[in-house]
C-alpha positions in Angstrom: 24.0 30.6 -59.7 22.5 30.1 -56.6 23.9 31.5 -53.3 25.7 29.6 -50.9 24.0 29.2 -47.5 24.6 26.8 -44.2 22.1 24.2 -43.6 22.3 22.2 -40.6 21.3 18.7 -40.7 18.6 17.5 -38.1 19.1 15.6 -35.1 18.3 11.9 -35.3 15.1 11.0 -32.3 15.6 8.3 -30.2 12.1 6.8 -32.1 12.6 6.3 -35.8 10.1 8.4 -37.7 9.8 7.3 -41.5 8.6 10.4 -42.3 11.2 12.4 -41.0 13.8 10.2 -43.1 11.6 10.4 -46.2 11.9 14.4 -45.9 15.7 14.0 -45.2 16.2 11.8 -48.0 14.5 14.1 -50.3 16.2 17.1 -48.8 19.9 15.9 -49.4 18.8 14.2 -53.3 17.8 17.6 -54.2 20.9 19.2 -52.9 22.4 17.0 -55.0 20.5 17.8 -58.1 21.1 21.3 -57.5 25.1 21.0 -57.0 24.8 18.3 -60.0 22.8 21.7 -62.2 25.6 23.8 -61.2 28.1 21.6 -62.5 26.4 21.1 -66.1 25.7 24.7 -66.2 29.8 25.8 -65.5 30.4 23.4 -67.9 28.3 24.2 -70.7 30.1 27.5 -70.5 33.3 25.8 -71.5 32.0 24.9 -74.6 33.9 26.3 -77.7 30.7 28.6 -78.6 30.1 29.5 -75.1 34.0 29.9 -74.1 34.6 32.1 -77.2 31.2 33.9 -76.4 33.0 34.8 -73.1 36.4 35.9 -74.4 35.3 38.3 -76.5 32.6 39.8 -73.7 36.3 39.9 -71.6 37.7 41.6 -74.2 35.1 44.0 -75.0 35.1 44.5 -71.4 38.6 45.0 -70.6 38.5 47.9 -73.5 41.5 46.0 -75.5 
Protein backbone atom coordinates (compact mmCIF):
# COMPACT_ATOMS: atom_id res chain seq x y z
CA UNK A 1 0.00 0.00 0.00
CA UNK A 2 1.46 3.15 -0.71
CA UNK A 3 2.13 5.81 1.93
CA UNK A 4 0.15 8.79 2.35
CA UNK A 5 1.84 12.04 1.69
CA UNK A 6 0.56 15.92 1.13
CA UNK A 7 0.73 17.27 -2.26
CA UNK A 8 -0.01 20.78 -2.87
CA UNK A 9 -1.66 21.71 -5.94
CA UNK A 10 0.06 24.54 -8.09
CA UNK A 11 -0.85 28.02 -8.44
CA UNK A 12 -2.76 28.98 -11.50
CA UNK A 13 -0.38 32.00 -13.73
CA UNK A 14 -2.07 34.88 -14.74
CA UNK A 15 -0.98 33.49 -18.70
CA UNK A 16 -2.55 30.13 -19.48
CA UNK A 17 0.23 27.62 -20.21
CA UNK A 18 -1.15 24.39 -21.87
CA UNK A 19 1.58 22.62 -20.88
CA UNK A 20 1.28 23.31 -17.36
CA UNK A 21 -2.45 22.02 -17.49
CA UNK A 22 -1.41 18.91 -19.58
CA UNK A 23 1.02 18.01 -16.61
CA UNK A 24 -1.78 18.88 -14.07
CA UNK A 25 -4.21 16.87 -15.74
CA UNK A 26 -2.00 13.97 -15.89
CA UNK A 27 -0.89 14.50 -12.29
CA UNK A 28 -4.49 14.34 -10.69
CA UNK A 29 -5.62 11.17 -13.45
CA UNK A 30 -2.91 9.18 -12.01
CA UNK A 31 -3.77 10.01 -8.45
CA UNK A 32 -6.76 8.70 -9.34
CA UNK A 33 -5.63 5.48 -10.83
CA UNK A 34 -3.59 4.97 -7.89
CA UNK A 35 -6.52 5.57 -5.17
CA UNK A 36 -8.76 3.56 -7.87
CA UNK A 37 -5.60 0.39 -7.44
CA UNK A 38 -6.00 0.72 -3.81
CA UNK A 39 -9.49 0.22 -3.87
CA UNK A 40 -9.41 -3.09 -6.16
CA UNK A 41 -6.62 -4.33 -4.17
CA UNK A 42 -8.60 -3.93 -0.41
CA UNK A 43 -11.23 -5.43 -2.15
CA UNK A 44 -9.75 -8.36 -3.64
CA UNK A 45 -8.85 -9.15 -0.07
CA UNK A 46 -12.43 -9.61 0.74
CA UNK A 47 -12.84 -12.26 -1.47
CA UNK A 48 -13.94 -15.56 0.18
CA UNK A 49 -10.39 -17.19 -0.64
CA UNK A 50 -8.57 -14.17 0.32
CA UNK A 51 -10.82 -13.35 3.49
CA UNK A 52 -10.53 -16.96 4.77
CA UNK A 53 -6.77 -16.73 3.76
CA UNK A 54 -6.67 -13.88 6.38
CA UNK A 55 -8.65 -15.45 9.21
CA UNK A 56 -6.77 -18.20 9.56
CA UNK A 57 -3.16 -15.96 9.33
CA UNK A 58 -5.38 -14.02 12.43
CA UNK A 59 -5.74 -16.95 14.08
CA UNK A 60 -2.47 -18.49 13.73
CA UNK A 61 -1.33 -15.25 14.80
CA UNK A 62 -3.32 -14.56 17.73
CA UNK A 63 -2.00 -18.26 19.04
CA UNK A 64 -5.85 -19.52 19.48
Amino acid sequence: MRSSQDITLPIAKHQYSEQDERTTRRTIEQAFAAQRADIVDNSNKATSTASLSLRRFQFLLMGG
